[in-house]
C-alpha positions in Angstrom: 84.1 80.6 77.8 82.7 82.9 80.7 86.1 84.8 80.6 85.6 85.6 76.5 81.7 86.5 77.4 82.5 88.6 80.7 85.6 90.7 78.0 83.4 90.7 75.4 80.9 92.7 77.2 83.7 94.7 78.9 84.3 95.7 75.4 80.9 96.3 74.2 80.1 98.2 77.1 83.2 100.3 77.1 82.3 100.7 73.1 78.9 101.9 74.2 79.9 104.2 77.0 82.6 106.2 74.6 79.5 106.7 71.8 77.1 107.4 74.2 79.5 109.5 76.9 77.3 112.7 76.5 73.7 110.5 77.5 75.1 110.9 81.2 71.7 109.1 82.5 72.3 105.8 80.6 74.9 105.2 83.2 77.2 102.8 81.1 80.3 104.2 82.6 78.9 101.9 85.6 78.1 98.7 82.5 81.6 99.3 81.5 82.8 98.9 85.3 80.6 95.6 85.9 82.0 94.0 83.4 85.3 95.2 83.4 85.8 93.7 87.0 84.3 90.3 86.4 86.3 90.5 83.2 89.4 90.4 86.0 87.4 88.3 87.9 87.5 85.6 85.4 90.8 86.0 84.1 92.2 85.2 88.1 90.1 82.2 87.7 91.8 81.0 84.6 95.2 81.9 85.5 94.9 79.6 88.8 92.4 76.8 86.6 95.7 77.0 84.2 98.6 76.7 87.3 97.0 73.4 88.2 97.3 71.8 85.1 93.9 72.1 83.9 92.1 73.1 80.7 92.1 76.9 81.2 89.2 77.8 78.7 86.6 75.0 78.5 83.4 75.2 76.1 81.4 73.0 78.0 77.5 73.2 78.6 78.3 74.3 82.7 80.2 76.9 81.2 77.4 78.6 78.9 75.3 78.5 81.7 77.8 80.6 83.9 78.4 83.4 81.2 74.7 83.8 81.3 74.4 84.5 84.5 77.2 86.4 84.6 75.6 88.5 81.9 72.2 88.6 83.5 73.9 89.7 86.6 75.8 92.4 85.4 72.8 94.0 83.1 70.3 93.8 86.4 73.2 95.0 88.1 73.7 98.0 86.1 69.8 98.3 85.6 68.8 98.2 89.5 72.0 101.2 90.0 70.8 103.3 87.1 67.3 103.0 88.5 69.0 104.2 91.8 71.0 107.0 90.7 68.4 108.2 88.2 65.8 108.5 91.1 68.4 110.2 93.7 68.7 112.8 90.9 65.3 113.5 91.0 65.1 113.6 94.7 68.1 115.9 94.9 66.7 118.7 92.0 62.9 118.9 93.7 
């Protein structure tokens, strides 16, 4: 379940970055690139869970707990490095 959440954000943030590619201070070239690598992240992990012989996508209740966080992270990942790179920017023009 994590893996479909972490693509399906991969996806909506790659959808958002190519609408929104001229807003250059949105930063979701970086969204896209959060996602996109736990997207790989969680697809390593499901390749091995499925090598040992277990269930490789599971819908259990530990599972929904770990795509949240995974997409909690990754938005106050991207938030806390636009904040950064929006501020340097500022710093750098005065």
């Amino acid at each position: 379940m994590y893996f479909l959440v972490a693509l399906a954000c991969a996806l909506i943030g790659g959808a958002l970055w190519f609408f929104f590619r001229d807003r250059k201070g949105l930063h979701l070239d970086i969204l896209t690139i959060i996602f996109g690598a736990s997207t790989i992240m969680w697809l390593i992990d499901v390749i091995f869970t499925a090598a040992e012989g277990e269930a490789p996508l599971g819908f259990e209740a530990q599972d929904g707990y770990i795509a949240l966080w995974t997409v909690l992270g990754g938005i106050f990942l991207w938030l806390l490095l636009s904040f950064i790179f929006n501020n340097r920017a500022k710093v750098v023009k005065e």
